[in-house]
C-alpha positions as CSV (number, residue, x, y, z in Angstrom):
1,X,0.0,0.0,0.0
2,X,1.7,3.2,-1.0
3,X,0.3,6.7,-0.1
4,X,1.4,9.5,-1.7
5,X,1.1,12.9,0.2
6,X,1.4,16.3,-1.9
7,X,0.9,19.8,-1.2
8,X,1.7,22.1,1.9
9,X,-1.0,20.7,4.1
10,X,0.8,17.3,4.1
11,X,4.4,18.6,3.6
12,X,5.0,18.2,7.7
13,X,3.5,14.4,7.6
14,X,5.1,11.5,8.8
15,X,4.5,7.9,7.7
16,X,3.3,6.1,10.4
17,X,5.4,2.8,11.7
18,X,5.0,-0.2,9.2
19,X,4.8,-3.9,11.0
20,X,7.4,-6.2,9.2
21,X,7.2,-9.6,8.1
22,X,8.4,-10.7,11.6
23,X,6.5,-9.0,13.3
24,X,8.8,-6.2,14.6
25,X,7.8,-2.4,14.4
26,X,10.1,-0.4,11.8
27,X,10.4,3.3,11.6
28,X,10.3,4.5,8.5
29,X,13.0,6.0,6.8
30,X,14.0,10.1,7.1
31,X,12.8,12.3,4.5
32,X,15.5,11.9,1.1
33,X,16.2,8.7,2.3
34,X,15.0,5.3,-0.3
35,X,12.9,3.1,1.9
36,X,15.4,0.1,2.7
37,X,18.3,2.2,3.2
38,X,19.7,2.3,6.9
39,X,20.7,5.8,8.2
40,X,24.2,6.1,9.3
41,X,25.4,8.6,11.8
42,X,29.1,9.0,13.0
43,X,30.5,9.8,15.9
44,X,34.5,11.2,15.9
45,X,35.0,10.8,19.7
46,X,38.1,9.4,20.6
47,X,39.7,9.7,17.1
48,X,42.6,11.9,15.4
49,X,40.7,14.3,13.0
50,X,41.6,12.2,9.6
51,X,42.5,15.6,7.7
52,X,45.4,16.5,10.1
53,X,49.3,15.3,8.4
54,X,50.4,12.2,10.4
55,X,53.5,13.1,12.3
56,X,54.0,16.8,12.4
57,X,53.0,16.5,16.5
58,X,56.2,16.9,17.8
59,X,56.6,15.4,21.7
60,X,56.9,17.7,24.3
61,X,59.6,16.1,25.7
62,X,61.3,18.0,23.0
63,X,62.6,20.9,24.9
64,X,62.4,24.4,23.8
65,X,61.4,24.0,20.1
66,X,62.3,28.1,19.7
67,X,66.0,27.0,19.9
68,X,67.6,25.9,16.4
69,X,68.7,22.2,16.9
70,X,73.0,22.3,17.9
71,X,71.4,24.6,20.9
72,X,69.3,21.8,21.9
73,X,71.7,19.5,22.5
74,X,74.4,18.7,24.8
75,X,78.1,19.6,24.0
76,X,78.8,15.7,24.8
77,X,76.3,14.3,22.7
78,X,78.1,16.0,19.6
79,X,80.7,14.7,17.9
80,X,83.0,16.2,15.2
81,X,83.5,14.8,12.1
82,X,85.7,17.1,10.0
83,X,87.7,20.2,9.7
84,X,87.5,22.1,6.0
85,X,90.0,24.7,5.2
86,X,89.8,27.3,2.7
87,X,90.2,30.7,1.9
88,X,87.9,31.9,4.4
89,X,89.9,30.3,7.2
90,X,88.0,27.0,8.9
91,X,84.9,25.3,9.6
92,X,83.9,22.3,10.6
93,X,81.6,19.4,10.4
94,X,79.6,18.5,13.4
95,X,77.2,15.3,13.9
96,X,74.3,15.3,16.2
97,X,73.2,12.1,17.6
98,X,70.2,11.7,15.0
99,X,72.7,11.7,12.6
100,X,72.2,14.9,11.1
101,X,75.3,17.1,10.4
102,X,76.2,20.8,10.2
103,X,78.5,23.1,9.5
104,X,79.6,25.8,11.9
105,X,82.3,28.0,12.0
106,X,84.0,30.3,14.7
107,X,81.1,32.6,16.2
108,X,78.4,30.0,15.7
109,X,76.2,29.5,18.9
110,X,76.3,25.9,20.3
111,X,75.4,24.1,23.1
112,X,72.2,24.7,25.7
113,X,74.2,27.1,27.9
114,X,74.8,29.6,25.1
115,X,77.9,28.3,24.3
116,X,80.0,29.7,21.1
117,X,82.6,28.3,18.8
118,X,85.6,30.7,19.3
119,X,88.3,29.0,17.2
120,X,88.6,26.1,15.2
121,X,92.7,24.6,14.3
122,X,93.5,21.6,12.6
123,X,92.7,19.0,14.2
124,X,89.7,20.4,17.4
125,X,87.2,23.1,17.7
126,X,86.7,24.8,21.2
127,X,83.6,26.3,22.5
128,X,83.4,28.6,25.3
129,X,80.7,28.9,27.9
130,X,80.6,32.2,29.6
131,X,78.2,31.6,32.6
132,X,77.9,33.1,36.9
133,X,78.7,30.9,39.6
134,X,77.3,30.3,42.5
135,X,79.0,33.0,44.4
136,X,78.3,35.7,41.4
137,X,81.9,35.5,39.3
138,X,81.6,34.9,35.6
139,X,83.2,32.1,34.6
140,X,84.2,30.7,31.4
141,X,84.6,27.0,30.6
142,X,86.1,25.9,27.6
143,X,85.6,22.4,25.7
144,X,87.7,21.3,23.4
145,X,86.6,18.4,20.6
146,X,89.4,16.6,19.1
147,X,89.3,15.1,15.4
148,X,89.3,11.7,15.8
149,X,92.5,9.9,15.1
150,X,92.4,7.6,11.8
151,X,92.4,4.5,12.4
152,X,95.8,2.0,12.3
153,X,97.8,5.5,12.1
154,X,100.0,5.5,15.5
């Protein structure tokens, strides 16, 4: 039995429950929707929005992300790798424990504690750290990284 409802008196009208085959009351579909077709609705609770990039969220065990990345990390964690000569004087080649390398030269801030590169020789790079004690002095530390030795050459 189909009815079929037109003009603005019925435009508000809603079928009325049909009994199925079973036996069992079904509701009968939404307006724009073919009789037969179940109406989905989704619920995004609990889920990553699926239009975001995967893997931009940086941790925020990170540190301070404002810093460029050789003043994020420890003077100990670096290692150098070469020393280039030219005729601009030197620079070097430092590695960072992701495996990322860079190329400073003397003046070039390093270090978490504001250290800076103040001379580079043939075969190490130093880096001073001007900082206040405990007792209000400024100090300055220096570290010195060595070129490693080849190997087999002693």
């Amino acid at each position: 039995m189909v009815a079929l409802l037109c003009g603005p008196a019925f435009a508000d009208a809603q079928p009325a429950p049909v009994q199925s085959d079973h036996g069992a009351t079904v509701a009968p579909a939404p307006p724009g929707v073919a009789q037969g077709e179940a109406s989905y609705s989704y619920d995004p609770s609990g889920r990553r929005d699926p239009f975001k990039p995967i893997g931009l969220e940086k941790p925020a065990s990170e540190g301070n992300l404002d810093l460029p990345p050789l003043q994020r990390i420890g003077l100990t964690e670096v290692s150098l790798i070469a020393i280039i000569w030219g005729g601009y004087g030197y620079s070097a080649m430092v590695q960072t424990p992701d495996g990322k390398g860079y190329t400073v030269k003397q003046g070039t801030r390093i270090g978490p504690n504001n250290g800076v590169i103040s001379r580079i020789t043939e075969n190490s790079l130093v880096v001073e750290e001007r900082f206040t004690d405990v007792y209000g002095n400024k100090q300055v530390r220096e570290y010195v990284k060595r070129l490693h030795a080849k190997e087999g050459s002693e």
